[in-house]
C-alpha positions as CSV (number, residue, x, y, z in Angstrom):
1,X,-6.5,10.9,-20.2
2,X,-7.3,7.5,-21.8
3,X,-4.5,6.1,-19.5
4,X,-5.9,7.6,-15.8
5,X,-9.4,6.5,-17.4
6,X,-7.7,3.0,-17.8
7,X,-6.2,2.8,-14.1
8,X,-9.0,3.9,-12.2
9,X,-11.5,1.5,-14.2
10,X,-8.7,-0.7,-13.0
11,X,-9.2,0.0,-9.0
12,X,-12.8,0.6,-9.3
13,X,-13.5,-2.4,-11.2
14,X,-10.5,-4.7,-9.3
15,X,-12.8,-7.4,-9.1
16,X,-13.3,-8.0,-12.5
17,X,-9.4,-7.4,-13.5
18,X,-8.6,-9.9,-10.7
19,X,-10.6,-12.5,-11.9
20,X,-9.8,-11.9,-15.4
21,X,-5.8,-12.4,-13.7
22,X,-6.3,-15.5,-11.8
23,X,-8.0,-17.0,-14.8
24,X,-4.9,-15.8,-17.4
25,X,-2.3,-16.5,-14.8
26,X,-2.9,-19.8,-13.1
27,X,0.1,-20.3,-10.6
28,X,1.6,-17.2,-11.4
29,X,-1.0,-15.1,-10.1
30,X,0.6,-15.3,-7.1
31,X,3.9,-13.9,-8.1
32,X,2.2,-11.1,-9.9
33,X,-0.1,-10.0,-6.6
34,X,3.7,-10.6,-5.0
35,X,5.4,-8.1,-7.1
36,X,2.4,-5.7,-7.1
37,X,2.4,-5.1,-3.5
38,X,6.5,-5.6,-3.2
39,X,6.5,-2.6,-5.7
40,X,3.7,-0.3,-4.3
41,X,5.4,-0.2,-0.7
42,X,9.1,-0.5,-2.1
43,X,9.5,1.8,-4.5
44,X,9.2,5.3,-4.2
45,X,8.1,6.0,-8.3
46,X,5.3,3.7,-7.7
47,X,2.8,4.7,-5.3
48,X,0.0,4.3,-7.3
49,X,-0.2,1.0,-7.2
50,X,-3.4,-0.9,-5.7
51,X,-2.8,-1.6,-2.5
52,X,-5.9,-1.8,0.5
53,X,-8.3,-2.8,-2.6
54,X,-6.1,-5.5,-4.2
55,X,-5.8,-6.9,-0.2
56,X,-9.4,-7.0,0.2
57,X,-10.2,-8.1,-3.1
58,X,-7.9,-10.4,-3.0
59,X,-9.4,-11.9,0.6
60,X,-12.7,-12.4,-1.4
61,X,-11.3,-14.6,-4.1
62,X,-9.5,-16.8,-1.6
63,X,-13.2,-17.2,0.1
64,X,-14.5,-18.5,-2.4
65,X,-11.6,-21.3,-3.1
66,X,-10.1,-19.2,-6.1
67,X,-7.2,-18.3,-3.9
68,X,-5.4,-20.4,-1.7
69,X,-5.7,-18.1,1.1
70,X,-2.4,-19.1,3.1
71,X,-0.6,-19.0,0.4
72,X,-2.1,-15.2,-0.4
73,X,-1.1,-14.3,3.6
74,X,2.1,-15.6,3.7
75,X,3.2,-14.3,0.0
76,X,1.7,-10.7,0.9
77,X,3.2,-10.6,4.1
78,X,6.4,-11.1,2.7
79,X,6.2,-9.1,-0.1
80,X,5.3,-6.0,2.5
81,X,8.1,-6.5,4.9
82,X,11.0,-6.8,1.9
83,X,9.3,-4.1,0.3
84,X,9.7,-1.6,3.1
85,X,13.1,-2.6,4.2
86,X,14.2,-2.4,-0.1
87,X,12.2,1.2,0.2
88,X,14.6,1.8,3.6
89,X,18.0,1.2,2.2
90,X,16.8,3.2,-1.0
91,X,16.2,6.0,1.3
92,X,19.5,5.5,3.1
93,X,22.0,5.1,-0.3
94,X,20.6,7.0,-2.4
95,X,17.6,9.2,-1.0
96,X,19.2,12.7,-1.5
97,X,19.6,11.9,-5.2
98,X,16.0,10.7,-5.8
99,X,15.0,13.8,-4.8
100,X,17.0,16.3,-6.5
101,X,16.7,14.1,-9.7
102,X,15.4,15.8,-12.8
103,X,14.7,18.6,-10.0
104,X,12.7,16.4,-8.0
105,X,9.8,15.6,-10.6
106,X,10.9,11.8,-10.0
107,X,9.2,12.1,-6.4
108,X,6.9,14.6,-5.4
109,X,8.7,16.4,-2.3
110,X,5.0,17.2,-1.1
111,X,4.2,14.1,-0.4
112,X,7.9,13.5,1.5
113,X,7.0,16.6,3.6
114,X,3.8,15.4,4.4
115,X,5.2,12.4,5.6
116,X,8.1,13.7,7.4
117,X,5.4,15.9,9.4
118,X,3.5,12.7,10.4
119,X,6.6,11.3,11.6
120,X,6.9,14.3,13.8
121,X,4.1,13.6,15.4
122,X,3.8,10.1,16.0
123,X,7.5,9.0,15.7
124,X,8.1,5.2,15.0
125,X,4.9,4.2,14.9
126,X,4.3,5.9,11.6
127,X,5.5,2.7,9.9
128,X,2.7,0.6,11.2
129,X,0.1,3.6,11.0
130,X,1.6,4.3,7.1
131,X,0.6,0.8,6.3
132,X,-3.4,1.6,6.3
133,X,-2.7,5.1,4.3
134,X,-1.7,5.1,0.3
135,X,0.9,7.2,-0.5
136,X,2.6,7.5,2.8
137,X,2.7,3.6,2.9
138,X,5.0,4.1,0.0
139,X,7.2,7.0,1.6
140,X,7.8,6.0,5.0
141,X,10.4,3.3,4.7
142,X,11.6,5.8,2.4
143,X,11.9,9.3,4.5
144,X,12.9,6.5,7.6
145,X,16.2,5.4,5.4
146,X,16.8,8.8,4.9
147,X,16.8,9.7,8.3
148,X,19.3,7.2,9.3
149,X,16.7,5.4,11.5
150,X,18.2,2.6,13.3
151,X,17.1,-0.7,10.8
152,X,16.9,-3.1,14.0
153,X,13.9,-0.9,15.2
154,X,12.9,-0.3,12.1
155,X,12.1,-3.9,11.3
156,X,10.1,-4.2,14.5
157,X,7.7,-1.7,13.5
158,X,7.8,-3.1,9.2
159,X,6.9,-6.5,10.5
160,X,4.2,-5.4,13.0
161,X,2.8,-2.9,10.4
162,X,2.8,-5.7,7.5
163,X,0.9,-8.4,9.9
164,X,-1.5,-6.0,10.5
165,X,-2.2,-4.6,7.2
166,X,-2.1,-7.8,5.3
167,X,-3.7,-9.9,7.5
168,X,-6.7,-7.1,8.2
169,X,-7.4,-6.0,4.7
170,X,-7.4,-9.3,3.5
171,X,-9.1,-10.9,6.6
172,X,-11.9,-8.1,5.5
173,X,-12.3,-9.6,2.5
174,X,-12.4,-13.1,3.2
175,X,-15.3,-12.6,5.9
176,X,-17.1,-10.1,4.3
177,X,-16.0,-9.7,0.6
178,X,-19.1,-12.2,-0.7
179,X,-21.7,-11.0,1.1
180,X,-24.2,-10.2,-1.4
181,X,-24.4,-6.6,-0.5
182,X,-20.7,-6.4,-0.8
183,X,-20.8,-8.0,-4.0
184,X,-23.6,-5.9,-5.8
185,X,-21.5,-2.8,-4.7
186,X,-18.1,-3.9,-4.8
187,X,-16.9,-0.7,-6.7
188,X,-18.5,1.3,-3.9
189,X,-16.9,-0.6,-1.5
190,X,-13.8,-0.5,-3.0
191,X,-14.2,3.3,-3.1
192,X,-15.1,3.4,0.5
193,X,-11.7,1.6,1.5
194,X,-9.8,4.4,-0.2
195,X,-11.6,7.2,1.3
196,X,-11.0,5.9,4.9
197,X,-7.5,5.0,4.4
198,X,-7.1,8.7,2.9
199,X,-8.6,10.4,5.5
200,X,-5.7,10.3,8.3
201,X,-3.7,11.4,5.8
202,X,-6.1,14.4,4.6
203,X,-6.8,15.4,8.3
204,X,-3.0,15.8,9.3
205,X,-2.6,17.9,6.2
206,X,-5.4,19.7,7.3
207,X,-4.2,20.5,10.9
208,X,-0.8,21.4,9.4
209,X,-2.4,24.0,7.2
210,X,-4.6,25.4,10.1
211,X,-1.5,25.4,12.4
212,X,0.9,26.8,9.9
């Protein structure tokens, strides 16, 4: 309990931890945010991971000069694309294994279902609308690998998807991530972010209970 106490202080509070980072870190900081998002969208184990809060909160430190912000887009923008295509060829090696590994309590087949059923419905450009949803950002590239998609058409959509995602979230910080309403209710707003990028998500699940 102490440790999902400790992680969603973490994402609630990212502001604080971030600051407390880029202080600690120096230089470094940007290979840490590098490896944070490279893991959250290409591993499967680790979808968890901060991903549209540690964008925008990110945006608002490179506002206010703590953050070289070209640096931050180009580093995060790379660190998406790799991570999907790493997540793609993990899918198409090895995907089959993952799943029926330790009988498939490494990765939750739920969540694979739920986005194999988005794919259904809106075909290749799941990997650009995955980008703005947790969870399914992570599983994608993932179920795509595993279904033998054909990678040069994949990477059209992975580099689309990470422009737009990166360059969004953290454009939303940068603009609006020091306004002083923002900044008295940060953790709200951070909350907010999570809840919207949820709700496609929740609302597909939704019409595939109703329909089934």
């Amino acid at each position: 309990m102490q440790t999902i106490a400790a992680f969603f202080d973490i994402i609630l509070h990212i502001d604080v931890h971030l600051d407390m980072l880029i202080a600690g870190a120096g230089v470094w900081v940007y290979f840490i945010l590098f490896a944070i998002v490279f893991c959250e969208t290409g591993l499967v184990v680790t979808p968890f991971l901060p991903g549209d809060s540690l964008l925008f909160a990110v945006g608002a430190f490179a506002a206010t000069g703590s953050l070289e912000l070209a640096w931050i887009l180009g580093i995060l923008f790379a660190a998406a694309v790799i991570g999907d295509s790493v997540n793609f060829y993990i899918g198409q090696a090895v995907g089959v294994k993952i799943l029926d590994f330790r009988g498939g309590r490494l990765v939750r087949r739920e969540h694979l279902e739920r986005t194999h059923r988005f794919y259904e419905r809106h075909g290749g450009k799941t990997i650009i609308l995955a980008r703005f949803m947790p969870i399914i950002r992570t599983f994608a590239p993932f179920v795509a690998g595993i279904g033998s998609m054909e990678y040069r058409r994949f990477f059209l959509f992975n580099i689309t998807g990470a422009f737009l995602w990166v360059f969004s979230v953290v454009g939303g910080g940068y603009f609006f991530g020091n306004l002083p309403f923002v900044k008295r209710h940060f953790s709200l707003v951070i909350l907010a972010i999570i809840i919207i990028s949820c709700m496609p998500a929740v609302v597909e699940w939704l019409r595939q209970k109703k329909s089934a």
